[in-house]
N, C-alpha and C positions, 0 to 999 in steps of 0.2 A: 542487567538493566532492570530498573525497576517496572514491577506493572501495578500502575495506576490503577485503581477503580473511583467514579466515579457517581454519587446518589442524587439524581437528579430528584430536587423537590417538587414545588407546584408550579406551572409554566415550560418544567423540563422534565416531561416524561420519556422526549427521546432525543438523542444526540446528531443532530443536521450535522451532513460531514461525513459521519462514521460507515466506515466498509466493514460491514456485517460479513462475519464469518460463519458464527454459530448461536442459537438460541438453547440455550439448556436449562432446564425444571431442575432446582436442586433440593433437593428433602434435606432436613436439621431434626435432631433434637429437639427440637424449638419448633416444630412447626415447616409452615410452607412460606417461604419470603415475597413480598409485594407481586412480586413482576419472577419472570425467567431472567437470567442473568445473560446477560447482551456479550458475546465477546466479538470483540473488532479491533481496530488499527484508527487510529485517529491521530491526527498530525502525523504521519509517519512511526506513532510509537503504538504497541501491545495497549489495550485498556479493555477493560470492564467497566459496564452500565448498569447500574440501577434506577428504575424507577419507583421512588419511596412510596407514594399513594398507589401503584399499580398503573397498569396502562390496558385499556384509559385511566383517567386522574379518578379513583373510587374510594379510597380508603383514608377514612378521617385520623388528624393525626395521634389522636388518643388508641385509634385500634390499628394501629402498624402495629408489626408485630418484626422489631427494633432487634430484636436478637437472632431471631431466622434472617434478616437481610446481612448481619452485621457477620455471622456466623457461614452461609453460604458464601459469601464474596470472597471470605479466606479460605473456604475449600475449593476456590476457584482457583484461586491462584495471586488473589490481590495481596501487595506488600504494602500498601501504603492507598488512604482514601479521602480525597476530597470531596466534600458534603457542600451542595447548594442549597440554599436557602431562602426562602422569602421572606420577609420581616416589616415587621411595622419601625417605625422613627422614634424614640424619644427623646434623645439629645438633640437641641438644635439643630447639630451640622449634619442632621441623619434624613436629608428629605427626600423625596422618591425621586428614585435612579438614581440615590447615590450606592457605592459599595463602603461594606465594613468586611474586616477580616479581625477576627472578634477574639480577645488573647484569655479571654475569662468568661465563665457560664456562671449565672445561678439557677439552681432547677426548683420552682415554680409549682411542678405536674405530682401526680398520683395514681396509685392503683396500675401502674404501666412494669411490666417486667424488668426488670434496669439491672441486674446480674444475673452470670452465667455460675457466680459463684454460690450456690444456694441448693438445699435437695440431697440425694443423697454425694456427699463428699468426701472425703479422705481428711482434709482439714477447714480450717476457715482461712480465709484469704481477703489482706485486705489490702491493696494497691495505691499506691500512693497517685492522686489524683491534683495535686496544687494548679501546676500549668497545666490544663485540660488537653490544649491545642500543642499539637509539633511543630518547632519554632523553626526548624528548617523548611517544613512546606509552608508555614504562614510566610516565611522572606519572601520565597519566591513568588507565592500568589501577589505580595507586594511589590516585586518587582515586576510583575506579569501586568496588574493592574495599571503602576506608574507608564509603561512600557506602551500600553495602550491608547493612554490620554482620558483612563476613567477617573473620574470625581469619585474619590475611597480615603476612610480611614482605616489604619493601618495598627487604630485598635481600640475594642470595646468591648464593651459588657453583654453579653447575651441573655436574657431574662428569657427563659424558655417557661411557657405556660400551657393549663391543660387541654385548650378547646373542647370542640371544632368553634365555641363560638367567642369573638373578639371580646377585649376585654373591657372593663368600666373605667368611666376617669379616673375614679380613689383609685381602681388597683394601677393603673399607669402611675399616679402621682408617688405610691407605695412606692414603684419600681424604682423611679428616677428617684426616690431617696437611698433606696438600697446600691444605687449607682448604676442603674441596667442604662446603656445605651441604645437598644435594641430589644424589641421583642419579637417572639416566633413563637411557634408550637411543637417545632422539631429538633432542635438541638439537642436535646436529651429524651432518656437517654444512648441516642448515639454515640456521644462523645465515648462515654466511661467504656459502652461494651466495646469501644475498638480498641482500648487501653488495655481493659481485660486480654484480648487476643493478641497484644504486643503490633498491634496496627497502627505506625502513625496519621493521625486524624487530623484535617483542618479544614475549617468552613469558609467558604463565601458565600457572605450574606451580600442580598439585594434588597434596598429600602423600597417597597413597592405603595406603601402609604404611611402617614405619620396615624401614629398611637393615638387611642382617644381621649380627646383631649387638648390635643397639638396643633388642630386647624381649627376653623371656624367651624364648619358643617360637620356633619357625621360623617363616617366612611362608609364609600359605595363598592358596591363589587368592580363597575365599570371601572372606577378610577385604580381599584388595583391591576384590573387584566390590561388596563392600558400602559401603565408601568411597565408589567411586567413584559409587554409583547417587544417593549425598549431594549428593556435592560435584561430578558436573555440574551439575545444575540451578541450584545457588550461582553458576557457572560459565555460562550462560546470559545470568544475568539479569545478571552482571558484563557482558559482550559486550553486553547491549541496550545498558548504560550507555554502553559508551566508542563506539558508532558513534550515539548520539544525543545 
């Protein structure tokens, strides 16, 4: 049976539900990952947790440190990981609380460690990256979702950027011409180092406000944490679904 790991972004630094079995510090290569690696049972099945920013919520998402988390999860024992996300809206049909499970990235960001393949090495390695997302967890998130009665698309563009701070109108306007449906600050790159590790990857994103530009007023913090206090929980009970 497979075991899930699970990276919980901002809003989800710990997973309501879960029977804690054991908390373990894992050292990499790469450093020291966010958080301790959570092992538990949820819905009935084996899972692992991570908390991306750390727990408490501390780390901006320019200074994760993307390859000790991506890296320890598989020396944990994870075969396969689903990534939460928070996101801004840019497509119309992307307004807060709704979900995307998102079939394409464009990576945005800089200066951020994004391969395991680099340093000293035996060869150069370069991994074919087209489909980012594994098509067999995105069905199921999509059927997890339909299953639910959430309001989700079932596929879009990820425009991952560099923070920690939001972005400008031109740059949103830039996005939605490059075709992003969505933006974030984390989807890369996670995506490529679970690829790198033969980790099938796939996100659910949570619209927690629209991108700037796309409402009348500016974006407040309030109006994200209030999102988001929604559309975790929505976000839970989606996870019990696809790891049972």
């Amino acid at each position: 049976m497979t075991v899930h790991a699970i990276i919980g972004g901002t809003g989800l630094t710990e997973l309501d539900g879960l029977v804690l079995r054991e908390t373990k510090a894992i050292e990499t290569p790469y450093g020291s990952p966010s958080a301790d690696i959570v092992f538990g049972e949820y819905a009935g099945r084996d899972v692992l947790f991570l908390a991306r920013h750390g727990h408490p919520h501390r780390i901006p998402p320019h200074q994760v440190n993307y390859r000790a988390n991506v890296w320890a999860l598989k020396q944990a024992g994870a075969q396969a990981i689903v990534a939460v996300n928070a996101v801004g809206g840019i497509h119309a049909a992307m307004g807060s609380g709704h979900f995307c499970v998102p079939h394409q990235v464009i990576d945005y960001s800089y200066g951020r460690e994004h391969t395991f393949f680099e340093g000293d090495i035996d060869h150069v390695t370069h991994i074919d990256f087209s489909f980012p997302y594994d098509g067999d967890l995105r069905e199921r998130l999509i059927a997890a979702l339909a299953a639910q009665g959430c309001a989700f698309s079932s596929h879009g563009v990820y425009g991952c950027t560099q923070g920690p701070r939001l972005e400008t109108v031109a740059e949103i306007a830039r996005m939605e011409r490059d075709g992003c449906d969505i933006v974030g600050m984390t989807g890369m790159p996670e995506a490529v180092l679970a690829r790198e590790l033969d980790l099938p990857y796939a996100c659910l994103a949570l619209v927690v406000n629209p991108a700037a530009g796309k409402s009348s007023g500016v974006i407040t913090m309030s109006e994200i944490e209030a999102a988001l206090v929604e559309g975790i929980g929505k976000a839970r009970a989606v996870l019990a679904r696809i790891l049972a």
